[in-house]
C-alpha positions in Angstrom: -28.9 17.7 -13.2 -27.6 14.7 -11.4 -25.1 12.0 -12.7 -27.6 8.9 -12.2 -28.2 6.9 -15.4 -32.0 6.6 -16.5 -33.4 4.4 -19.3 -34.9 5.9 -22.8 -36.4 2.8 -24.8 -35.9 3.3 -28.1 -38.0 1.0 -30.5 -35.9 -0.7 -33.0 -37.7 0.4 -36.5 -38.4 -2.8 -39.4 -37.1 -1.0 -41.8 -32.9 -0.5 -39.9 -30.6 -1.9 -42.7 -29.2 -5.5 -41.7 -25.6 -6.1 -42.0 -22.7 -7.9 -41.5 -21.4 -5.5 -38.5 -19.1 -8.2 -37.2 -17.3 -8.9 -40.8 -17.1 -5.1 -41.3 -15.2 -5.3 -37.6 -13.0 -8.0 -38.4 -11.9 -6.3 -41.7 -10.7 -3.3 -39.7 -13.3 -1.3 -41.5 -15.2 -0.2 -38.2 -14.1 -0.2 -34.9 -15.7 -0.3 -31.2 -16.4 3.4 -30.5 -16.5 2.4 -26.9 -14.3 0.8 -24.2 -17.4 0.3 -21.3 -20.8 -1.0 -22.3 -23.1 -2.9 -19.7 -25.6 -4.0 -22.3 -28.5 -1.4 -21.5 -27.3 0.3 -24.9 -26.3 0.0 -28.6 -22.8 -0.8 -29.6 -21.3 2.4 -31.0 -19.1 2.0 -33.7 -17.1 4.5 -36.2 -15.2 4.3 -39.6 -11.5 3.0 -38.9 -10.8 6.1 -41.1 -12.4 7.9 -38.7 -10.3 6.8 -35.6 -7.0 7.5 -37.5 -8.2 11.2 -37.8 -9.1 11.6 -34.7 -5.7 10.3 -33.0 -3.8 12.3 -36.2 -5.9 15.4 -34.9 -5.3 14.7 -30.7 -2.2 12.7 -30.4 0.7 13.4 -32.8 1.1 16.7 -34.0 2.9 19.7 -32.4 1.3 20.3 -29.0 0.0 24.0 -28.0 -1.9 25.8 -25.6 -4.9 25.4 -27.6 -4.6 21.9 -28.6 -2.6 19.8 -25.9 -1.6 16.4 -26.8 -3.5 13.9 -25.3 -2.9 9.7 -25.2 -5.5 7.1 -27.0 -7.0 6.1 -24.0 -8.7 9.8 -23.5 -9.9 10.1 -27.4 -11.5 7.2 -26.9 -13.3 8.1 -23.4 -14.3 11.4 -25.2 -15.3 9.7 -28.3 -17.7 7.5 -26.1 -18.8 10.4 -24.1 -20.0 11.9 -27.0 -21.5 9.6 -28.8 -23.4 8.3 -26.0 -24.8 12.1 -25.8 -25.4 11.9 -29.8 -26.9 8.9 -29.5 -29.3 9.5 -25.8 -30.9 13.1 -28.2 -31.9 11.2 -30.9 -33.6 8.1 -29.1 -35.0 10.8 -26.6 -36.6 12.8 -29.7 -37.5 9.8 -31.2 -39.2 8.2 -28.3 -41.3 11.6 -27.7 -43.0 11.4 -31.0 -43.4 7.8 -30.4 -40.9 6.9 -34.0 -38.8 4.0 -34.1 -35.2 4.8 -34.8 -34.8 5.8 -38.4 -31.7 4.2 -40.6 -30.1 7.6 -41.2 -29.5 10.8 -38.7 -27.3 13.8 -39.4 -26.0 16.0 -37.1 -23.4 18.4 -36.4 -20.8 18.3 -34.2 -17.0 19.3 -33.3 -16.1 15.8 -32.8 -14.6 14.6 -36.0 -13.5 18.1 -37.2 -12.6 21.5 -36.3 -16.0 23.8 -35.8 -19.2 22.0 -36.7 -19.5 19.6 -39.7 -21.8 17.0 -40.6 -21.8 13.6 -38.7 -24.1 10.6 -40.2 -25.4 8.8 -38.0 -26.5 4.7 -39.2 -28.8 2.5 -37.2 -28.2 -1.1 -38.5 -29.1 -4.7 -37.4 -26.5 -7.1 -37.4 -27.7 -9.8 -39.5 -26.0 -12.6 -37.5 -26.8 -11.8 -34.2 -30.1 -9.0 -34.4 -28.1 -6.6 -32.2 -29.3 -3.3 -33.2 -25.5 -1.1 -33.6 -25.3 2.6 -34.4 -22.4 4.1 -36.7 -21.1 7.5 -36.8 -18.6 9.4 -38.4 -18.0 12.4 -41.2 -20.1 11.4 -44.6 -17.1 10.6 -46.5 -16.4 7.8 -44.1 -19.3 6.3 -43.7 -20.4 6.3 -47.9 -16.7 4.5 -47.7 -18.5 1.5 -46.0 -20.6 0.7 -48.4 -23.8 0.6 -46.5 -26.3 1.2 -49.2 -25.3 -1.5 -51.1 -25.3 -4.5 -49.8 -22.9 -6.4 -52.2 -20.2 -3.8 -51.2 -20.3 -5.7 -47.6 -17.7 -8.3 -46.5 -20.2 -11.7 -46.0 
């Protein structure tokens, strides 16, 4: 397997929730889940919740031989990493059986806690600018947001 980036198009389904993804960034509610993006993907974004767990988890703490200490700037290249991977499956299986991208994936994964627990996975639409965004975190995180309900949603 080779390095060298190559396109999956994902169709972007009618039915992706639209929201106020900027407002819910300027509240501190979500954050960039990413630090390089040259356009030929979706904004990743996670729970602010989320993001203090993670440092909590990697960066403070007592360090060991098992769980080294590590600085921001690595979380967050990791974090990016593997949501990138999250994110290439599911447009990958999508794209195979010819789907749009659904509102709601769950997976399981390492990244938020230890051993595998449940990630959701959100497809949303900004509503002010129609760039299609996917958020990710634990369950309990992203219920926090609000997203079912649209009046819960900073305008």
């Amino acid at each position: 397997m080779t390095g060298a980036p190559h396109t999956i198009t994902a169709r972007i389904g009618d039915d992706l929730p639209r929201i106020d993804v900027i407002a819910l960034a300027n509240t501190r509610r979500i954050m960039h889940a990413e630090r390089h993006n040259d356009g030929t993907r979706m904004p990743l974004f996670i729970p602010t919740a989320s993001w203090a767990r993670l440092l909590e988890r990697h960066c403070t703490g007592e360090e060991t031989a098992d769980q080294p200490r590590l600085a921001p700037s690595r979380v967050m290249d990791g974090l990016e990493r593997a949501l990138g991977r999250i994110m290439t499956e599911i447009v990958r299986h999508d794209a195979a059986h010819d789907e749009p991208l659904r509102p709601a994936y769950g997976v399981t994964s390492d990244l938020f806690e230890e051993g595998e627990a449940p990630v959701d996975i959100r497809m949303v639409v900004d509503q002010n600018t129609g760039v299609a965004c996917m958020l990710a975190g634990p369950p309990s995180d992203i219920a926090a947001l609000g997203l079912d309900k649209a009046s819960d949603i900073p305008a």
